[in-house]
Short mmCIF file of the C-alpha atoms (twelve columns), coordinates in Angstrom:
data_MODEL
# 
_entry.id   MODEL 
# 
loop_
_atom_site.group_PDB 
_atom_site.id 
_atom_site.type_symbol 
_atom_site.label_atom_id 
_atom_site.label_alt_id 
_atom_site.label_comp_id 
_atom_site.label_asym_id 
_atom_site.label_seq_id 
_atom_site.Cartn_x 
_atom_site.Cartn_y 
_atom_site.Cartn_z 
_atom_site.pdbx_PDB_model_num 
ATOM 1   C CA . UNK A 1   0.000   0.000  0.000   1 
ATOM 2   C CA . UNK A 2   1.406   3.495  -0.762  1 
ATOM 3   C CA . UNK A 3   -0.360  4.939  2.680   1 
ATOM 4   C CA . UNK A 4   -0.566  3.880  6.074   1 
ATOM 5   C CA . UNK A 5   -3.327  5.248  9.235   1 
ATOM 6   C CA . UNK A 6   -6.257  5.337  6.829   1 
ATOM 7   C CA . UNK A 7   -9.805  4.934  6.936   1 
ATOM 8   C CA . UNK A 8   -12.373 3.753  3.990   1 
ATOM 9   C CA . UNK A 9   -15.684 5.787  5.062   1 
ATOM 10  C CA . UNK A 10  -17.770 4.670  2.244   1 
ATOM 11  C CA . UNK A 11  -18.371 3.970  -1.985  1 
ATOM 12  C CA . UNK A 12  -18.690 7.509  -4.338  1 
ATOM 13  C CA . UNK A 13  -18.890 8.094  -7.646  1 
ATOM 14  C CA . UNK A 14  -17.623 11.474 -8.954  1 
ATOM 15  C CA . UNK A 15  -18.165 12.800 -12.232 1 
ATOM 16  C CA . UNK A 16  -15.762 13.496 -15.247 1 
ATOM 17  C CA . UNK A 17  -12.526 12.209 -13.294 1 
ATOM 18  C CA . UNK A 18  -13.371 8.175  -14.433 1 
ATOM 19  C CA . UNK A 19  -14.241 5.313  -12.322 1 
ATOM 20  C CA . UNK A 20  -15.287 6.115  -8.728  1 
ATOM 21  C CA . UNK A 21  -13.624 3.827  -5.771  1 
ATOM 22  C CA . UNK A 22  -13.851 4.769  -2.324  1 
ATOM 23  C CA . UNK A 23  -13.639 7.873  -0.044  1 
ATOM 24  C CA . UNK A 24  -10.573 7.830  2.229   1 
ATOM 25  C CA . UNK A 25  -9.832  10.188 5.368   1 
ATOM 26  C CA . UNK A 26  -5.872  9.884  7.253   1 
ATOM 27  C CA . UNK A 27  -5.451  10.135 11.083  1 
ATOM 28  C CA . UNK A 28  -3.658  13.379 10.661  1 
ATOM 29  C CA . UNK A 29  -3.826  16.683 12.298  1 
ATOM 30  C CA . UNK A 30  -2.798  17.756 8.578   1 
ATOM 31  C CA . UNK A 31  -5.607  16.322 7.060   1 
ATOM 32  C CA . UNK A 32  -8.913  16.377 9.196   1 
ATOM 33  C CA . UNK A 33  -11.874 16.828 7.911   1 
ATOM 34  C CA . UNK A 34  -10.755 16.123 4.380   1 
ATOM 35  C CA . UNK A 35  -12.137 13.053 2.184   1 
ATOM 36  C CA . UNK A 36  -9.718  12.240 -0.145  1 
ATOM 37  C CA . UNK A 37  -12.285 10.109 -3.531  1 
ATOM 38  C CA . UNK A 38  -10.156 7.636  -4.722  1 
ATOM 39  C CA . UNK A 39  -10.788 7.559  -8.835  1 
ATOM 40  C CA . UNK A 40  -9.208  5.505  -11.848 1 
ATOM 41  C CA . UNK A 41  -8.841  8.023  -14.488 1 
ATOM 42  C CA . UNK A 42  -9.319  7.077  -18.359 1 
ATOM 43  C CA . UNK A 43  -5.818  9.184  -19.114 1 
ATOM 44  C CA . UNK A 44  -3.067  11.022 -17.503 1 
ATOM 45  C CA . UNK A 45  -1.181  12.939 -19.969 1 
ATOM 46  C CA . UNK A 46  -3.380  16.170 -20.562 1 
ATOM 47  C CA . UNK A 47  -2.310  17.953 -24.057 1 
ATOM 48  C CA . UNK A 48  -2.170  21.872 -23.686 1 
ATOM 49  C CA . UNK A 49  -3.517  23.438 -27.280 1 
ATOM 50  C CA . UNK A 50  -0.852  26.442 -28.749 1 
ATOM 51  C CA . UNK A 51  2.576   27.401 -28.259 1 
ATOM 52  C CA . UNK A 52  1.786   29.958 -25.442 1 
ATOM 53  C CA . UNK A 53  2.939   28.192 -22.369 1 
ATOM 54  C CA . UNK A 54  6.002   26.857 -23.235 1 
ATOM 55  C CA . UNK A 55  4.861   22.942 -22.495 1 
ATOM 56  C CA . UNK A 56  2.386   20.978 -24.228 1 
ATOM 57  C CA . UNK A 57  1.936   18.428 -22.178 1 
ATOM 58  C CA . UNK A 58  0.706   18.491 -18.061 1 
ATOM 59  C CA . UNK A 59  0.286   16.055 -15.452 1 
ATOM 60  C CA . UNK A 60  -2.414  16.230 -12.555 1 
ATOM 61  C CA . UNK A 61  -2.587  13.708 -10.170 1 
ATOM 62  C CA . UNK A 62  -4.809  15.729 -7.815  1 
ATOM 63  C CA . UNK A 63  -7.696  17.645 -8.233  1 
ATOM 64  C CA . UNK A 64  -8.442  20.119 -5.269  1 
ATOM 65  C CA . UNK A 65  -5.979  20.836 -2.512  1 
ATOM 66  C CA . UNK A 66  -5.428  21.676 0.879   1 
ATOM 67  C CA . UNK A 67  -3.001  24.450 0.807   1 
ATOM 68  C CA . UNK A 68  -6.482  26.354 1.029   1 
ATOM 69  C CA . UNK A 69  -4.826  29.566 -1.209  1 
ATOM 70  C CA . UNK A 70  -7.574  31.864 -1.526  1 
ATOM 71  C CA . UNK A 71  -6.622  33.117 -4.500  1 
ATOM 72  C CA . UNK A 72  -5.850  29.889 -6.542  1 
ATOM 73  C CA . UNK A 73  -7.213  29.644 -10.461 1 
ATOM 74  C CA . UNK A 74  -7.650  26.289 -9.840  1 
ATOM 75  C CA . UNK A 75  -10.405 26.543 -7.854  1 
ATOM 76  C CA . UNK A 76  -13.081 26.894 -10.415 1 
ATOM 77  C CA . UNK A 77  -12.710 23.495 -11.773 1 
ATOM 78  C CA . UNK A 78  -14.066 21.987 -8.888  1 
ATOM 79  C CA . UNK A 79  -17.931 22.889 -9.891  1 
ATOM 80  C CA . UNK A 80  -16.975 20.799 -13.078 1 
ATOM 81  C CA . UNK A 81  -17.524 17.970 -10.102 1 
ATOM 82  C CA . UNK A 82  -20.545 19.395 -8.833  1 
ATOM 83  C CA . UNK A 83  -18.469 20.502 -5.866  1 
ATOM 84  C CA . UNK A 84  -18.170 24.078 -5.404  1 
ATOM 85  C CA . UNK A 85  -15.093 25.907 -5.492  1 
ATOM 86  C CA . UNK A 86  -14.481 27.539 -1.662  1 
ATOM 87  C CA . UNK A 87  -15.086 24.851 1.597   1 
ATOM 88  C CA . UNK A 88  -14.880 21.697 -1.089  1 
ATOM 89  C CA . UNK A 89  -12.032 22.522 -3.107  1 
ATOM 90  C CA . UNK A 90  -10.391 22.197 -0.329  1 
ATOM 91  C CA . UNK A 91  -12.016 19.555 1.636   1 
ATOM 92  C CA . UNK A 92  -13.239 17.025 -1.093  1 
ATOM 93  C CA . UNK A 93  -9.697  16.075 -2.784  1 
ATOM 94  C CA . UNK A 94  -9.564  13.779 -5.834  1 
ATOM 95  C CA . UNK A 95  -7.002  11.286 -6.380  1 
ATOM 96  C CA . UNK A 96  -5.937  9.569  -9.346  1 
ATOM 97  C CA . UNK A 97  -4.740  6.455  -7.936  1 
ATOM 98  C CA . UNK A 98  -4.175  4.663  -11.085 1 
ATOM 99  C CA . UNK A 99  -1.819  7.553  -13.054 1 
ATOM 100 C CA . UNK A 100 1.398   6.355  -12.608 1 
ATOM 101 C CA . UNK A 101 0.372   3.059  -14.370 1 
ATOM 102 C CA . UNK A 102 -1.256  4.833  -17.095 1 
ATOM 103 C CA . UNK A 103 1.829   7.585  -17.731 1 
ATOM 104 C CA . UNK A 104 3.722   4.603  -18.341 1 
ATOM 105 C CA . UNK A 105 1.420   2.997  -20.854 1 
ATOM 106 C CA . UNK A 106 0.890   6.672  -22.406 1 
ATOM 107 C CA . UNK A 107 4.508   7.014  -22.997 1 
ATOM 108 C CA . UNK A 108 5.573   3.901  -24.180 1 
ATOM 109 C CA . UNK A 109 3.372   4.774  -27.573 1 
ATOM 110 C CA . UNK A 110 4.924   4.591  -30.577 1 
ATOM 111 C CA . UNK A 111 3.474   8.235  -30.912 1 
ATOM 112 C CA . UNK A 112 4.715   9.844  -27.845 1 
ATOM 113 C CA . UNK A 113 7.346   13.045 -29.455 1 
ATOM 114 C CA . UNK A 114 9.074   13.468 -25.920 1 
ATOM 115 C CA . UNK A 115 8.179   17.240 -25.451 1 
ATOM 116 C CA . UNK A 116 7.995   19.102 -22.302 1 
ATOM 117 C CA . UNK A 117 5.404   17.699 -19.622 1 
ATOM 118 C CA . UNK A 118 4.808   20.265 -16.634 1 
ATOM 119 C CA . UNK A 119 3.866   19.146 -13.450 1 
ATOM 120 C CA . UNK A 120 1.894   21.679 -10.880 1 
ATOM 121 C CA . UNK A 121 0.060   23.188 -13.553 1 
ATOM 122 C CA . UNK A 122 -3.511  22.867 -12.016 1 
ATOM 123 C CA . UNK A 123 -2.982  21.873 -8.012  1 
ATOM 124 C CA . UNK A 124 0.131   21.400 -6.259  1 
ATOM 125 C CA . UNK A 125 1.632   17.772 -7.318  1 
ATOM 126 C CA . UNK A 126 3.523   17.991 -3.702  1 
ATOM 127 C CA . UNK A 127 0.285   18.865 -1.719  1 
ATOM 128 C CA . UNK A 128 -0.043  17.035 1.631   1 
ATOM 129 C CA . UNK A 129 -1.322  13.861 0.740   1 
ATOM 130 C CA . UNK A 130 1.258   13.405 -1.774  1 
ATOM 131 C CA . UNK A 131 3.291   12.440 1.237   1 
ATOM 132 C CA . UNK A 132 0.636   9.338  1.961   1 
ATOM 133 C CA . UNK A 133 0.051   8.321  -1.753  1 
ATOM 134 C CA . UNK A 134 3.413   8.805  -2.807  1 
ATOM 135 C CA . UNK A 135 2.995   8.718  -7.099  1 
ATOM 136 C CA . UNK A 136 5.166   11.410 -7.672  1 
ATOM 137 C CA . UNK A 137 8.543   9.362  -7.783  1 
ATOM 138 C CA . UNK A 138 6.653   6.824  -10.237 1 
ATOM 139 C CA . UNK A 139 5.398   9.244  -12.301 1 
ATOM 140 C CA . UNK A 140 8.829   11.076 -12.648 1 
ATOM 141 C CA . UNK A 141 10.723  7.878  -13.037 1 
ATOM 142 C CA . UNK A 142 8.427   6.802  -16.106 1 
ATOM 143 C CA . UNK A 143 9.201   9.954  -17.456 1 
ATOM 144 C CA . UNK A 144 12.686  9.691  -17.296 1 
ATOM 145 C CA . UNK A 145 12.832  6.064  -18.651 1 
ATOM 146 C CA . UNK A 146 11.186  7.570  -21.524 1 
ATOM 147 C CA . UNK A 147 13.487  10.416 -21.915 1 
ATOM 148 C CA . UNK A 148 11.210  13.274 -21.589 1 
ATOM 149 C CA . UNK A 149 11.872  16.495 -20.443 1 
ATOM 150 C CA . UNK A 150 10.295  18.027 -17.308 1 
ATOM 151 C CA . UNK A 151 9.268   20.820 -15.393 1 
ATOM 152 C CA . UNK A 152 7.742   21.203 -11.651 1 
ATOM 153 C CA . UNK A 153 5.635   23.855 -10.326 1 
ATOM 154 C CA . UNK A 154 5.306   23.709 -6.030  1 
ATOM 155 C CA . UNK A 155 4.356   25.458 -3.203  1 
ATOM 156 C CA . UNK A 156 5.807   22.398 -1.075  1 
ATOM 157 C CA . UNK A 157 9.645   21.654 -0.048  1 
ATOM 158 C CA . UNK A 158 8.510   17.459 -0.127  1 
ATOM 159 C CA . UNK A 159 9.690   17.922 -3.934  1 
ATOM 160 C CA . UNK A 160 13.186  17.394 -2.195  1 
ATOM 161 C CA . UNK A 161 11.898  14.149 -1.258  1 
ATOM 162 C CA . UNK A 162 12.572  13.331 -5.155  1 
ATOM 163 C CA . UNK A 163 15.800  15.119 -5.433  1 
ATOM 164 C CA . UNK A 164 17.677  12.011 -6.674  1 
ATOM 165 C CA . UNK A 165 15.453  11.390 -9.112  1 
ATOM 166 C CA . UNK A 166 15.741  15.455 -10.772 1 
ATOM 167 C CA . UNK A 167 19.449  14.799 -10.252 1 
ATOM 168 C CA . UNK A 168 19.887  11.964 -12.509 1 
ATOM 169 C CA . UNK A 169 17.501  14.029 -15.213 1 
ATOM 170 C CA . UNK A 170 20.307  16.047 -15.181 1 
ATOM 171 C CA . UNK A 171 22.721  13.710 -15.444 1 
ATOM 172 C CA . UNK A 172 20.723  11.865 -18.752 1 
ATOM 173 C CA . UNK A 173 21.025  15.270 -20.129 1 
ATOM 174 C CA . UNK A 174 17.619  15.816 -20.206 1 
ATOM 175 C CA . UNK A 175 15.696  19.318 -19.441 1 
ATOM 176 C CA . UNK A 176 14.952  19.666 -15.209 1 
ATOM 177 C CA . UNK A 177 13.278  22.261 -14.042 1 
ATOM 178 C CA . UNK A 178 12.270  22.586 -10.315 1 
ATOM 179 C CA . UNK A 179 10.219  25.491 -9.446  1 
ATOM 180 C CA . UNK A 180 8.880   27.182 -5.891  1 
ATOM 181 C CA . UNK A 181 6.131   29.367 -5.553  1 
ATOM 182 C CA . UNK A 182 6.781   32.303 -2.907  1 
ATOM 183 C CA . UNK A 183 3.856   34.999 -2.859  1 
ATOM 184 C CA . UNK A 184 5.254   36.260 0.095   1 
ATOM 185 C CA . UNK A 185 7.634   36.239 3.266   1 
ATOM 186 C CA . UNK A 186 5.479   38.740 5.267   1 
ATOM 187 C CA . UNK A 187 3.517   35.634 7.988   1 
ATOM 188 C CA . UNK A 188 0.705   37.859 7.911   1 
ATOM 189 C CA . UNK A 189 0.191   37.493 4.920   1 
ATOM 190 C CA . UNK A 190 1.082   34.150 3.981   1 
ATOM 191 C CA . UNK A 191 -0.688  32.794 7.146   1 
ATOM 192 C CA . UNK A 192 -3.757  34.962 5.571   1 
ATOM 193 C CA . UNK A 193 -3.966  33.986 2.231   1 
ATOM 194 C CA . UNK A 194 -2.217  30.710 1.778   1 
ATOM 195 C CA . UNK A 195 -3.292  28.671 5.431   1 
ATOM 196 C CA . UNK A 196 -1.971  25.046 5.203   1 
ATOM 197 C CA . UNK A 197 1.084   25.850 2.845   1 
ATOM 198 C CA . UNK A 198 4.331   25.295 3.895   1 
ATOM 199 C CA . UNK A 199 7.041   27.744 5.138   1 
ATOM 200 C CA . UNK A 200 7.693   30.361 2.411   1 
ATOM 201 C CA . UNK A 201 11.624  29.996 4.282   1 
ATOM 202 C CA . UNK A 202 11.431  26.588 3.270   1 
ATOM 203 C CA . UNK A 203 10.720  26.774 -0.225  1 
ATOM 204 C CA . UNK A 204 13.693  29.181 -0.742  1 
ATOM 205 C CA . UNK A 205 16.106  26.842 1.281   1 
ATOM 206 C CA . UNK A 206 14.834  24.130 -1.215  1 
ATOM 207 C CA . UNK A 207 15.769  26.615 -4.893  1 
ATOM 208 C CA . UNK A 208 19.385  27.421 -2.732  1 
ATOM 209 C CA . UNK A 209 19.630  23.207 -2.577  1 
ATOM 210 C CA . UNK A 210 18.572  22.511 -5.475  1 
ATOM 211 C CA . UNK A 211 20.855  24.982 -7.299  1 
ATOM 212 C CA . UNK A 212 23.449  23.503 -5.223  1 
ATOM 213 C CA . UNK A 213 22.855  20.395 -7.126  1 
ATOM 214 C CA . UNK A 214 23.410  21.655 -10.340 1 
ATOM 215 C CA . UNK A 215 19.079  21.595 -11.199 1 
ATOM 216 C CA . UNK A 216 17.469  24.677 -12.738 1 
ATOM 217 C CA . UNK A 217 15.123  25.925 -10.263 1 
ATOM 218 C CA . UNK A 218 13.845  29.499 -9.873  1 
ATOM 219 C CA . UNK A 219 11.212  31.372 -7.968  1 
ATOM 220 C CA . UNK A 220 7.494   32.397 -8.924  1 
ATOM 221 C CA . UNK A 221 6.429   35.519 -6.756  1 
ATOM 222 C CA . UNK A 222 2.738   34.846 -7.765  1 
ATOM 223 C CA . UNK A 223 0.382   36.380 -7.510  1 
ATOM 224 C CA . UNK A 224 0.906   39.700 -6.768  1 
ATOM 225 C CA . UNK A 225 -1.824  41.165 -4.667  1 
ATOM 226 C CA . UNK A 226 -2.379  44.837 -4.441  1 
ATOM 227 C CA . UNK A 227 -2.392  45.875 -0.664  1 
ATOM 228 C CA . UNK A 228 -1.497  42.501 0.291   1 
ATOM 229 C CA . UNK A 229 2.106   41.657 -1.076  1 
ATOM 230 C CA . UNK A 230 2.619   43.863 -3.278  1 
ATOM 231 C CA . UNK A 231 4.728   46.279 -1.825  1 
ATOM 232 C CA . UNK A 232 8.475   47.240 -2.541  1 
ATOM 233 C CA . UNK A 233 9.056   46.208 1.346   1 
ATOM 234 C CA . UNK A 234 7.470   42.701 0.445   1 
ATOM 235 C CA . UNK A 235 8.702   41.965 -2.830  1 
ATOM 236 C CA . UNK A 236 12.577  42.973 -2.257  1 
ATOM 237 C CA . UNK A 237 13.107  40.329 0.528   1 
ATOM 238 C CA . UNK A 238 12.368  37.672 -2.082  1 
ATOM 239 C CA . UNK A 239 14.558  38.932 -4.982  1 
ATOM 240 C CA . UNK A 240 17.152  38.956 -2.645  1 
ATOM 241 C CA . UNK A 241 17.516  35.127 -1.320  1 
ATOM 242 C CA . UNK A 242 16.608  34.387 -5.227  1 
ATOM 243 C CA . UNK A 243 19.927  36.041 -5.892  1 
ATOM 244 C CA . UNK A 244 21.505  34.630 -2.762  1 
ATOM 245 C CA . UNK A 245 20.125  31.081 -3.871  1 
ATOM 246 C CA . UNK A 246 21.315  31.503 -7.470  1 
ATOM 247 C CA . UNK A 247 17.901  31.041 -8.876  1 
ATOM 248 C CA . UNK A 248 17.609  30.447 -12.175 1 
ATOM 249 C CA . UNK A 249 14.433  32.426 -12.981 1 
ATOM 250 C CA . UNK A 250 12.585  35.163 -11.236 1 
ATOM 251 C CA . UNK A 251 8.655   35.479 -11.921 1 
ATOM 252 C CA . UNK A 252 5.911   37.475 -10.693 1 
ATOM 253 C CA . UNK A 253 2.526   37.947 -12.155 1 
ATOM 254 C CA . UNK A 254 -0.345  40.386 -10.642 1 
ATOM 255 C CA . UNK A 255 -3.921  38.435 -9.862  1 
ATOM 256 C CA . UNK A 256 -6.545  37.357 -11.872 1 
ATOM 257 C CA . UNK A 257 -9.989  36.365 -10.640 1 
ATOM 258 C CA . UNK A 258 -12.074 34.006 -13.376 1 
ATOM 259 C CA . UNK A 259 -15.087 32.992 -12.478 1 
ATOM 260 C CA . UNK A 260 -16.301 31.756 -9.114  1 
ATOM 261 C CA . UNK A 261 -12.566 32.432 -7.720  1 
ATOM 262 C CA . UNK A 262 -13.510 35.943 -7.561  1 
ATOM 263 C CA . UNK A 263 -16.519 35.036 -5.475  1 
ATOM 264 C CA . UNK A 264 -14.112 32.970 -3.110  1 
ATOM 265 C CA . UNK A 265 -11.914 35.902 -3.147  1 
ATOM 266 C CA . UNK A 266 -14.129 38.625 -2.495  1 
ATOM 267 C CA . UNK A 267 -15.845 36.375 0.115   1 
ATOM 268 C CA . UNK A 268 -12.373 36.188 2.062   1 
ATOM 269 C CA . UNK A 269 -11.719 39.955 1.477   1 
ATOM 270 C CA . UNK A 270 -14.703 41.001 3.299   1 
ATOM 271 C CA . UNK A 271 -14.328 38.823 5.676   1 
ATOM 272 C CA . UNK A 272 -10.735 39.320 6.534   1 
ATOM 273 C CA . UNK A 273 -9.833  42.715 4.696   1 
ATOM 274 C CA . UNK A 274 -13.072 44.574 4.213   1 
ATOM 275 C CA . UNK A 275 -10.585 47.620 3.881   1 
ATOM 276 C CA . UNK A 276 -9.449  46.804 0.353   1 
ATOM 277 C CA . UNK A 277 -13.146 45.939 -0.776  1 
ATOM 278 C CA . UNK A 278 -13.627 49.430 -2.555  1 
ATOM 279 C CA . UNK A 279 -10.099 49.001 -4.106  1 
ATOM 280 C CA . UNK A 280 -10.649 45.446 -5.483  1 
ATOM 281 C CA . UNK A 281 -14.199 46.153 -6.809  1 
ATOM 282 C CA . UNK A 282 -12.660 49.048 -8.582  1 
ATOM 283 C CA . UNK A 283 -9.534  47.238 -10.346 1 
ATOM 284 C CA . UNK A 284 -11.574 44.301 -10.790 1 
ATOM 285 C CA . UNK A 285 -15.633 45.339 -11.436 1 
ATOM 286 C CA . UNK A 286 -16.638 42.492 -14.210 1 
ATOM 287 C CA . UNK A 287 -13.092 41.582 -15.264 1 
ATOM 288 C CA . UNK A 288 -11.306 38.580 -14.559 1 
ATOM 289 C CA . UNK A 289 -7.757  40.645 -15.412 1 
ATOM 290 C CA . UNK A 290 -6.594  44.137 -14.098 1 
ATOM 291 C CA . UNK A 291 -6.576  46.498 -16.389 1 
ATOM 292 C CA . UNK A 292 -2.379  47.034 -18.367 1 
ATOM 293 C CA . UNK A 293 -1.739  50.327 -16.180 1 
ATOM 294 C CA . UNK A 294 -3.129  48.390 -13.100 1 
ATOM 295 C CA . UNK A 295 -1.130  45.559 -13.658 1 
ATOM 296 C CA . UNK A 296 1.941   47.868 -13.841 1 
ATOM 297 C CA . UNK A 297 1.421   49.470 -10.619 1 
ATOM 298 C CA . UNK A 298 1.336   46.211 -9.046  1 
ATOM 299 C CA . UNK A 299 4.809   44.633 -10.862 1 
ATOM 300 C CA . UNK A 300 6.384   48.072 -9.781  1 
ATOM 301 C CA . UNK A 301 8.159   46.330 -7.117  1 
ATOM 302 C CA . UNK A 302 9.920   44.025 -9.580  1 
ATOM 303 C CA . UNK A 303 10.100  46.706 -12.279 1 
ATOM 304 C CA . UNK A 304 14.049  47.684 -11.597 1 
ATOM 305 C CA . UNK A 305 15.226  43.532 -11.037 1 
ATOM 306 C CA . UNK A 306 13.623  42.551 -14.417 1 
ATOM 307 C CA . UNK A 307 11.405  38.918 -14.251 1 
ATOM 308 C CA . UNK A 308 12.032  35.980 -16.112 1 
ATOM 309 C CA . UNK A 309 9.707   33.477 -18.037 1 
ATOM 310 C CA . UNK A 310 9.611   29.578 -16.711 1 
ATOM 311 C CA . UNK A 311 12.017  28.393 -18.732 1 
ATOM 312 C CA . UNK A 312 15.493  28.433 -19.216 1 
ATOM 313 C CA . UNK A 313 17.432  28.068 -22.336 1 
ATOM 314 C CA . UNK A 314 21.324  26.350 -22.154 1 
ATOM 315 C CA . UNK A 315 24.743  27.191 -23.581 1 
ATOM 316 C CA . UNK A 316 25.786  25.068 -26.328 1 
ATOM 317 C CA . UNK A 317 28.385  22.793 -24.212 1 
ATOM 318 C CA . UNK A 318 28.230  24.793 -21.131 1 
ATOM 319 C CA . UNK A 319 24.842  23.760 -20.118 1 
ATOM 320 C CA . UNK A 320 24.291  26.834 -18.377 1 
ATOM 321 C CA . UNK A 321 20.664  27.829 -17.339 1 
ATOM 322 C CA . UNK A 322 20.609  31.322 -18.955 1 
ATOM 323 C CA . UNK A 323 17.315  33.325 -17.614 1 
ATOM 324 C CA . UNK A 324 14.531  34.489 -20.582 1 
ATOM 325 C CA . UNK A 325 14.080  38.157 -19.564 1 
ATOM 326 C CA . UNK A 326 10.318  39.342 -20.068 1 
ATOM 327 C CA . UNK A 327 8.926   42.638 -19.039 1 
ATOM 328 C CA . UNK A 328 6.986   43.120 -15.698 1 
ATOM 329 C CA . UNK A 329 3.381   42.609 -15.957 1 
ATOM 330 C CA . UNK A 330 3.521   40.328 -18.865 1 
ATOM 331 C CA . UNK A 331 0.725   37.342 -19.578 1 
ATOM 332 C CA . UNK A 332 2.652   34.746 -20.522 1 
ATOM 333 C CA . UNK A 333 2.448   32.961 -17.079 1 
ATOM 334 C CA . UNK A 334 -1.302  33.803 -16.140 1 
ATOM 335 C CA . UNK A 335 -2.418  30.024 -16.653 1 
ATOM 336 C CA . UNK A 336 -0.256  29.475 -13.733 1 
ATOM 337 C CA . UNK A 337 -1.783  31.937 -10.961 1 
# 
């Protein structure tokens, strides 16, 4: 079994995520009052239409997580369940039990071109219960044995669990890239907006370690929040142990709200900052994006240390990770945060 101090509560059937199995909650302080549904998905390699992204290929084994980030995009595909997107996004987690098996069989095709597959593009790959169900070293060891490039996307510093396994990526000569999320440093907040995510301290110690291995990783200060974490005083702390880590990329992209995230979001705001209610309605109104000048005003604070796309391009020979500068505000990483 890949988990231990569980608990089968009873048969469910979701919709659109394959064959239904069980419902499964842990004996964990870090995960009660969470069902965890048990499916057998139909596929596991998810193709990404256009060149716009910079992969074409993604890999979810989760649907819904427990980080609990009030802001994330991801939230809205939860009422494609018939689960809504606030209390059960977070509570009511779906788990593809049967994907490692099936990236195997997906990549062994005679079809299968090798490009890109990103990892962390929807939820977070290294969420909690990744630590119980453990598919993550499968998954990235089928990809390896079929020589495919990858790239990871993470909130969590349990992707060093699988450090061995980037390392010898790099060592096939095939593309790594290892990637940490970091909104913020200020605890207020982080403990505000992102509740059952791990130590923003953490996640840089893991880009400095992973660096120190020789594996592209870089830092993703997304989103950027006005009033919230936006702020010179906010933002600077970060560039700094990105530089001091030797980060390979630096990111930051301001908020968008689609759909019924913007109802979670606005929910939390008047709840916890009805301040910034008046502020929000105004940059926000029926849009899902801020408006360009809006957007600029909230990059300002990486405006002078210039940001860099999720990708990095190598020296012929030198296999150096040299950074893709992009300008502050940019789109190209919204389908991200």
């Amino acid at each position: 079994m890949r988990w231990d101090e569980q608990r089968v509560e009873n048969d469910m059937r979701l919709p659109g995520v394959g064959d239904g199995t069980v419902v499964r909650t842990f004996d964990a302080p870090e995960a009660m009052g969470i069902n965890f549904h048990e499916v057998r998905a139909r596929s596991a390699l998810n193709h990404v239409p256009g060149e716009g992204f910079g992969f074409s290929w993604t890999i979810n084994p989760y649907r819904g997580c427990t980080h609990a980030c009030v802001f994330c995009f991801a939230r809205r595909t939860h009422s494609y369940l018939d689960l809504d997107a606030g209390r059960d996004f977070e509570r009511e987690i779906v788990v593809k039990v049967n994907v490692p098996e099936l990236v195997r069989a997906e990549l062994a095709r005679p079809s299968w071109r090798r490009d890109l597959v990103a990892l962390g593009t929807n939820t977070d790959p290294y969420q909690w219960c990744e630590s119980r169900y453990r598919m993550l070293p499968e998954i990235l060891e089928a990809l390896l044995a079929a020589r495919t490039p990858v790239s990871v996307l993470t909130k969590s510093p349990l992707v060093m669990r699988d450090v061995e396994i980037f390392e010898r990526f790099r060592e096939a000569e095939l593309k790594v890239s290892v990637n940490l999320s970091v909104p913020t440093l200020d605890e207020r907040a982080w403990r505000a907006t992102e509740p059952h995510t791990p130590s923003p301290a953490a996640r840089l110690d893991a880009v400095a370690e992973l660096r120190r291995r020789g594996i592209d990783s870089g830092i993703l200060i997304a989103p950027l929040m006005p009033g919230i974490n936006d702020s010179p005083e906010q933002v600077e702390p970060i560039v700094a142990r990105a530089r001091e880590a030797g980060a390979t990329f630096l990111g930051g992209v301001a908020l968008h709200l689609r759909g019924e995230v913007k109802d979670v979001f606005f929910g939390w705001l008047r709840a916890k900052r009805p301040d910034l209610v008046p502020e929000y309605e105004r940059l926000y109104g029926r849009r899902a994006y801020m408006r360009p000048e809006d957007r600029k005003r909230t990059t300002r604070a990486l405006r002078s240390w210039g940001t860099s796309r999720m990708r990095s391009d190598y020296v012929e020979g030198a296999k150096k990770p040299q950074p893709f500068v992009t300008r502050p505000g940019e789109r190209a990483q919204g389908s991200l945060f």
